[in-house]
C-alpha positions in Angstrom: 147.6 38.5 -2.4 147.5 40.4 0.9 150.8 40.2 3.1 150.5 38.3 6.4 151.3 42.1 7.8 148.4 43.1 6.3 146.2 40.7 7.6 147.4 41.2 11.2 146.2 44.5 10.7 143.1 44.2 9.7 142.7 41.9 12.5 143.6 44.4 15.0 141.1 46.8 13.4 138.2 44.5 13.3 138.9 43.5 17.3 139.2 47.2 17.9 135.4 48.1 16.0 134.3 44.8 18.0 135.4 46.4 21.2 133.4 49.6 20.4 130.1 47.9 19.3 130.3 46.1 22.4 130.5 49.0 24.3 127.9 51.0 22.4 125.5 47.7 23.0 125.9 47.7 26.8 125.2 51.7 27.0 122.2 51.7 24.8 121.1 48.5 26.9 121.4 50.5 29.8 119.7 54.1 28.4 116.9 51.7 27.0 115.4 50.7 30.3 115.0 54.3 31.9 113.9 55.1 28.6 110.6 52.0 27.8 110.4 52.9 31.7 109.2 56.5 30.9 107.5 55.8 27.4 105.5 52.6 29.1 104.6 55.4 31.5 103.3 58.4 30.0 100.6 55.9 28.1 98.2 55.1 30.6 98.1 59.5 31.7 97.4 60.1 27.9 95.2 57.7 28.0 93.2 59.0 29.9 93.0 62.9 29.9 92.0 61.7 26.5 89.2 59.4 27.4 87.9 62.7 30.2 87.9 64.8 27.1 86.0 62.2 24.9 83.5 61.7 28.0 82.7 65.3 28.6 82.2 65.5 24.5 80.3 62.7 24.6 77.7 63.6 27.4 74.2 64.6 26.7 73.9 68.5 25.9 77.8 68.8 24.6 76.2 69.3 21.9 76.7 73.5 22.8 80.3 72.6 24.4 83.1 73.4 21.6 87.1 74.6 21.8 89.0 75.8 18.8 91.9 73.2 18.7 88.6 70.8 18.1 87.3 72.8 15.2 88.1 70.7 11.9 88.6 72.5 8.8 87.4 71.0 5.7 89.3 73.2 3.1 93.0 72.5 4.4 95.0 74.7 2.6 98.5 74.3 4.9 99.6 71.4 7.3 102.5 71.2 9.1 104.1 68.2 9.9 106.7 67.4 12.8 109.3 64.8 12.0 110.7 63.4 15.1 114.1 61.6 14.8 117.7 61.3 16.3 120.4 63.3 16.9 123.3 60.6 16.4 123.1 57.7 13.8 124.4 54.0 14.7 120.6 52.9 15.0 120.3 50.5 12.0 116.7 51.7 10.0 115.5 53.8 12.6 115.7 57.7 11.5 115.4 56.5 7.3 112.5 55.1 8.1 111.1 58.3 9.5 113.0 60.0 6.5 110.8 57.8 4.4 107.8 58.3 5.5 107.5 61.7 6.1 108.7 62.4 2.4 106.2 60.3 0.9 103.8 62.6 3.0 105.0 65.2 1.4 104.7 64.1 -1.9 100.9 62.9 -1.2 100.1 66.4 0.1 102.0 68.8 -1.8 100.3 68.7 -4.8 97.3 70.0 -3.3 98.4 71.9 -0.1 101.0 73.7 0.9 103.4 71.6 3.7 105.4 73.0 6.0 108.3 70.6 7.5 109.2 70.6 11.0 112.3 68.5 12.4 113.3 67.1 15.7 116.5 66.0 15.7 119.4 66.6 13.6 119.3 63.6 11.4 116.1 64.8 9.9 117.1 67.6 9.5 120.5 66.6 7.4 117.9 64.1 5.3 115.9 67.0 4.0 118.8 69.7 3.9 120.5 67.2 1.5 117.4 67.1 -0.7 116.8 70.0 -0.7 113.4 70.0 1.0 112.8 73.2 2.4 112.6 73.2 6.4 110.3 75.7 8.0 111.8 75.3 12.2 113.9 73.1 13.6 114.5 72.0 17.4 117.7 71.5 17.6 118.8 69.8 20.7 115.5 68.8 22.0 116.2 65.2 21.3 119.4 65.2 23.6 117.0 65.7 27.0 113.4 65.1 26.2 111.2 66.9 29.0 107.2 68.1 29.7 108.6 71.5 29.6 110.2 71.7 26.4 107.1 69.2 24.8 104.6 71.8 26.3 106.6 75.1 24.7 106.3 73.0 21.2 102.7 72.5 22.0 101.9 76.5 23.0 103.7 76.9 19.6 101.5 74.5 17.6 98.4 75.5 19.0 99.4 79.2 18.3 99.9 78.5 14.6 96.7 76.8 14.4 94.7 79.2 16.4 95.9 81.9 14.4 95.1 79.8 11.2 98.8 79.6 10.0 98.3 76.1 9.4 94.6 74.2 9.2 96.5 70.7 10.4 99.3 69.2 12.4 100.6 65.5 11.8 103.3 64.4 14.1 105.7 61.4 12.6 107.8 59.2 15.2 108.8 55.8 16.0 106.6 54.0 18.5 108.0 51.7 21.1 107.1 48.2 20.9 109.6 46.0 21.9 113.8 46.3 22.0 114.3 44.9 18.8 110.7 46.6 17.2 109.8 50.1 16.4 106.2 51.1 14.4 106.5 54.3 12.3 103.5 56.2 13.1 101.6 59.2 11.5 99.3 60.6 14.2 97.2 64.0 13.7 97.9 66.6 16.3 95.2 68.9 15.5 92.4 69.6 14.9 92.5 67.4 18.3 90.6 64.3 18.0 89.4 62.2 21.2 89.2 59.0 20.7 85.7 57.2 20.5 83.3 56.7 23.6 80.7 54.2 23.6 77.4 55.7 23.8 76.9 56.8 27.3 73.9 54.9 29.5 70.5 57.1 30.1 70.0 56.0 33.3 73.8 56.5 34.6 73.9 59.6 36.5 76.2 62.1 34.8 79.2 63.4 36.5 79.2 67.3 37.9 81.3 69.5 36.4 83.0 72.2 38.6 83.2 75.3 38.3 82.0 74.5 34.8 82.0 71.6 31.8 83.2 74.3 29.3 85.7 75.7 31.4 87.6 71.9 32.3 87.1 71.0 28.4 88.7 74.4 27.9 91.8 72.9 30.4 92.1 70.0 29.6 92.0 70.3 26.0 95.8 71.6 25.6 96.7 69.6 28.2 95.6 66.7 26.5 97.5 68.1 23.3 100.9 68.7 24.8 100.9 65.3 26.6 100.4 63.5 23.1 103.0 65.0 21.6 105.7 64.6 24.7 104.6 61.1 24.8 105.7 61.1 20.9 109.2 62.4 21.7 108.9 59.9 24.7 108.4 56.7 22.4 110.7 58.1 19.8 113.5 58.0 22.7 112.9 54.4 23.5 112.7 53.2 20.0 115.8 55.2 19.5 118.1 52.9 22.2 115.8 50.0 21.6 117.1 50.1 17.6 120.9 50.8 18.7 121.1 48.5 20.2 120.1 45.6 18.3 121.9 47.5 16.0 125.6 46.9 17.7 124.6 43.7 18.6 124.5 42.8 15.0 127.5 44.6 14.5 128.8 42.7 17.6 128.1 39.6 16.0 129.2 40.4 12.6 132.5 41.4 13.2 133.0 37.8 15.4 132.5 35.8 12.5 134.6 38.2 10.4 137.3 37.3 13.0 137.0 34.0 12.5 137.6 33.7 8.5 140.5 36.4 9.0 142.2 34.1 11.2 141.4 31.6 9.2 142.9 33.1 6.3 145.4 34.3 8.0 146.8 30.8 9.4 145.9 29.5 5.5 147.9 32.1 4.2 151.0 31.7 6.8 150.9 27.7 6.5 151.6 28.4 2.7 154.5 31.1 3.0 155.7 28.0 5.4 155.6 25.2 3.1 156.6 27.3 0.2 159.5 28.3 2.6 160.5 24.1 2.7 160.2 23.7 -0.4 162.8 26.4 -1.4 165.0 25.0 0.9 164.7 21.3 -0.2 164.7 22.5 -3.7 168.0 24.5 -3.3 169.7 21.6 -0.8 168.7 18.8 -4.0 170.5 21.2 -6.2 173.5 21.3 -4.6 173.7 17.9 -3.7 173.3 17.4 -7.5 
């Protein structure tokens, strides 16, 4: 039976984790709102240089417009796929989850094609280092201070590869924002790049003039279009990141609470019984003499 020492001191230890949990709450808390603040942001601009791109596909005689990042290779013999985690842990579910799912990619694809593995953020990289899943890049640091510029030198880098037909695919796998205490995994395809669908434009609408050419502003906008998706990813991944911390020390917060409660209750059990056991010794030995 534990000593009432021993009980003190794990007492002490759980209000000491308590203290930190707390803490680690309150700073997530306040990373989270700059961070939804810039995810929530980013959608509506991706949006819609996605939409321009889907409008100037979808206009009559685009028929003749094309860009290589659009081209869509049937026979895909290598994809690459980006998994986009954390760099510190403490976030309940939030990196295995992406862990997951990207290794049951692979296993769904490697059969047939060859993968390569890409990983933003170091605990994606540990996951696959410890099982051995070969890695072909990683990005280490970019998690720590997400930014357009580094998301756009990723991009040039993706686009290079496909362009050069180093890879005939490019899947990107993060956590998408939804609410503080609710993150969606998603698998989204990065190239070939994919516009969403446009209803089919009115005949009589007059068409919008193109300057100095349609070709050329697909040909701009295109990249754009593909860098922005994949900064919004690292975006999102961000705020899921803080979002899931944080409901992750609150839990902790309110775990070690009640723990603190049936150790003090324990312990004033426990020290009521060395008490009485105390009396009794006492009567016990004062009977004895008296007898």
């Amino acid at each position: 039976m534990a000593s009432l020492r021993d009980i003190r001191k794990r007492i002490r230890s759980v209000k000491n984790t308590r203290q930190i949990t707390k803490a680690m709450k309150m700073v997530a808390a306040a990373k989270l709102r700059r961070a939804q603040d810039a995810a929530v942001a980013a959608r509506p601009y991706a949006r819609t240089l996605d939409n321009m791109v889907a409008g100037i596909l979808g206009c009559s005689g685009a028929q003749a417009l094309g860009h290589p990042l659009l081209e869509s290779r049937p026979d895909k013999k290598r994809i690459a796929v980006f998994a986009v985690t954390s760099d510190r842990g403490l976030a309940g579910g939030f990196n295995h989850s992406i862990s997951r799912r990207v290794l049951r990619f692979l296993k769904e694809h490697s059969e047939q094609q060859e993968v390569l593995l890409f990983t933003m953020g170091r605990k994606g990289n540990e996951f696959f280092k410890n099982r051995g899943t070969p890695i072909c890049k990683d990005y280490p640091g970019l998690m720590s201070d997400v930014s357009h510029a580094a998301a756009q030198e990723v991009a040039k880098e993706v686009m290079r590869r496909f362009l050069d037909k180093e890879v005939d695919a490019v899947f990107v796998c993060f956590n998408e924002f939804v609410s503080a205490i609710s993150q969606k995994v998603r698998m989204v395809q990065l190239l070939p790049f994919e516009p969403p669908a446009v209803d089919t434009p009115d005949s009589s609408a007059m068409e919008p003039l193109y300057e100095p050419s349609r070709q050329e502003v697909l040909n701009h906008l295109v990249p754009r279009a593909l860098s922005v998706r994949l900064y919004r990813a690292l975006l999102e991944s961000v705020a899921s990141e803080h979002g899931a911390r944080m409901t992750a020390m609150e839990s902790a917060t309110k775990n070690a609470g009640e723990m603190l409660d049936k150790l003090s209750l324990f312990y004033n059990r426990t020290r009521q019984a060395a008490i009485t056991r105390e009396l009794v010794e006492i009567v016990s030995g004062a009977q004895a003499l008296s007898g």
